[in-house]
C-alpha positions in Angstrom: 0.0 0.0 0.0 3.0 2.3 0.8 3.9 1.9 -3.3 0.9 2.9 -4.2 0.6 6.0 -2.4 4.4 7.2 -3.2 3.2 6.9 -7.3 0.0 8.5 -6.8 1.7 11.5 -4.9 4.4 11.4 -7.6 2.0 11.5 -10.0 0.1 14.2 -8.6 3.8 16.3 -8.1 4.4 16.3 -11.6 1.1 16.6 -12.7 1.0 20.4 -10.4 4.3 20.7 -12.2 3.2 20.9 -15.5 -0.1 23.4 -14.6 2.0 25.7 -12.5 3.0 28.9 -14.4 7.0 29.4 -15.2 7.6 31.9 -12.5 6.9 30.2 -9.4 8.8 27.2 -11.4 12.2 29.3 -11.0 11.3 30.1 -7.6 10.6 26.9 -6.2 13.4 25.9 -8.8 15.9 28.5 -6.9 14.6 27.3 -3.8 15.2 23.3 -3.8 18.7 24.3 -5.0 19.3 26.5 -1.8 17.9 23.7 0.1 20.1 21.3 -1.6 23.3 23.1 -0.9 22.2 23.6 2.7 21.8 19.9 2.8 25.1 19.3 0.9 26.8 21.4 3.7 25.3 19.7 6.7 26.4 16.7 5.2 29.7 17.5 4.8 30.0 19.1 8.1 28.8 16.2 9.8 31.2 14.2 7.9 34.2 16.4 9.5 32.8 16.4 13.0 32.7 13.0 12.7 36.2 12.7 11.3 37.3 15.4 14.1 36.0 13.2 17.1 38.0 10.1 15.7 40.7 12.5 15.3 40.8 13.6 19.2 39.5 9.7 20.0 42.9 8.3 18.2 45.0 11.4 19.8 43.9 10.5 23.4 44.4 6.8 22.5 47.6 7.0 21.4 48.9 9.8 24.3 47.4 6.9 26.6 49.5 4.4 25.4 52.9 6.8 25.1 52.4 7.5 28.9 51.9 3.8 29.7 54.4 3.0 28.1 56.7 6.0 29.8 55.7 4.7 33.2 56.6 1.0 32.3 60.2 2.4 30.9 60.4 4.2 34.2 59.2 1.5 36.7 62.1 -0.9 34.6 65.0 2.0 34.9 63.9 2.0 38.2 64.4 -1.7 39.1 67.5 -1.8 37.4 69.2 0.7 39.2 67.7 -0.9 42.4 69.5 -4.1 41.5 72.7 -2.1 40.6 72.9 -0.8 43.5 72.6 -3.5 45.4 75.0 -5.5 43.9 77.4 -2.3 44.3 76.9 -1.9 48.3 77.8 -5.7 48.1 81.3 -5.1 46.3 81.9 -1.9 48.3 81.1 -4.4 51.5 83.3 -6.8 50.6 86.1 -4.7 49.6 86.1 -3.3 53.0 85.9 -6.6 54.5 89.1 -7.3 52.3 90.8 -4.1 53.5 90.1 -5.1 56.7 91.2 -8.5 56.7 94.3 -7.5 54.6 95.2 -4.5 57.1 95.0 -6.9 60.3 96.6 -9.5 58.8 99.3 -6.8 58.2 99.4 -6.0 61.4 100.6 -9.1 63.0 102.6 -10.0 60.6 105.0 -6.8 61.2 105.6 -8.1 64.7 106.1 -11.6 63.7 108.7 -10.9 60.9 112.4 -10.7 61.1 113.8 -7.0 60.0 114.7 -6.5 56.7 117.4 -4.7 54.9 115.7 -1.4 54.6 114.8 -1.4 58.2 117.9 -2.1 59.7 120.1 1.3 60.2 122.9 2.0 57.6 125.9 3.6 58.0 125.2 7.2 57.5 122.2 7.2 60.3 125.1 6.1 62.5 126.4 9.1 64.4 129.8 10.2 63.7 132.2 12.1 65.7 130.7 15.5 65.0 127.5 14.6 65.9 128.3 14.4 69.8 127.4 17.5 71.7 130.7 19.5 72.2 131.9 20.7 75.5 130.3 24.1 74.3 127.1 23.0 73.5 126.5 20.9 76.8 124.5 22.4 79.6 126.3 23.6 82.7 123.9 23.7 86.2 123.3 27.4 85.6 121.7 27.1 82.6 119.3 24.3 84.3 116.1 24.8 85.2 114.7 24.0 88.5 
């Protein structure tokens, strides 16, 4: 039934058509082209606000995943440095346990050990004859102190 009212009305359009006098033909004419350019514009508008929201959707996507993935990269930098660490303060400890061990051990070895060359005295720290105090240079009892 809805057929056979869209060709009677169709009918009836073009059949008003044809009586109608030429000028309000241009006008209505000039008018359903104003109308179509209206609705050619809100189209394409639509179209662009449309492609502008998937635009901003994709933008805040994509900023979403760049700062995910930022935080991740940071969270890893972090752990590694951590671990580092860690395993640093455990070489820095054991070096100074080294030292320490080594610097004892050190220790009692210089009492234990028999002298060697360079610590025995040599001839020139031996004091000669004009190293002894003189007569001159010898303190008499006035020059003492009580």
């Amino acid at each position: 039934m809805d057929r056979h009212v869209k060709k009677i009305v169709g009918k009836m359009a073009k059949e008003a058509i044809e009586h109608t006098p030429e000028p309000i033909k241009e006008k209505v004419k000039d008018f359903v082209v104003d109308k179509a350019k209206e609705k050619v514009v809100e189209h394409i508008q639509d179209k662009a606000n449309g492609f502008t929201e998937k635009l901003e959707h994709g933008q805040e996507k994509f900023a979403d995943k760049v700062h995910d993935k930022a935080v991740e990269a940071k969270e890893k930098t972090q752990d590694v440095l951590l671990t580092a660490r860690e395993k640093l303060g455990k070489v820095v400890e054991a070096g100074r346990e080294l030292q320490e061990k080594v610097s004892t051990s050190h220790n009692h070895d210089d009492k234990r050990k028999v002298k060697g060359a360079n610590t025995i005295k040599r001839v020139s720290n031996i004091k000669t004859s004009k190293d002894i105090k003189g007569a001159t240079k010898i303190k008499s009892y006035e020059k003492i102190k009580s």
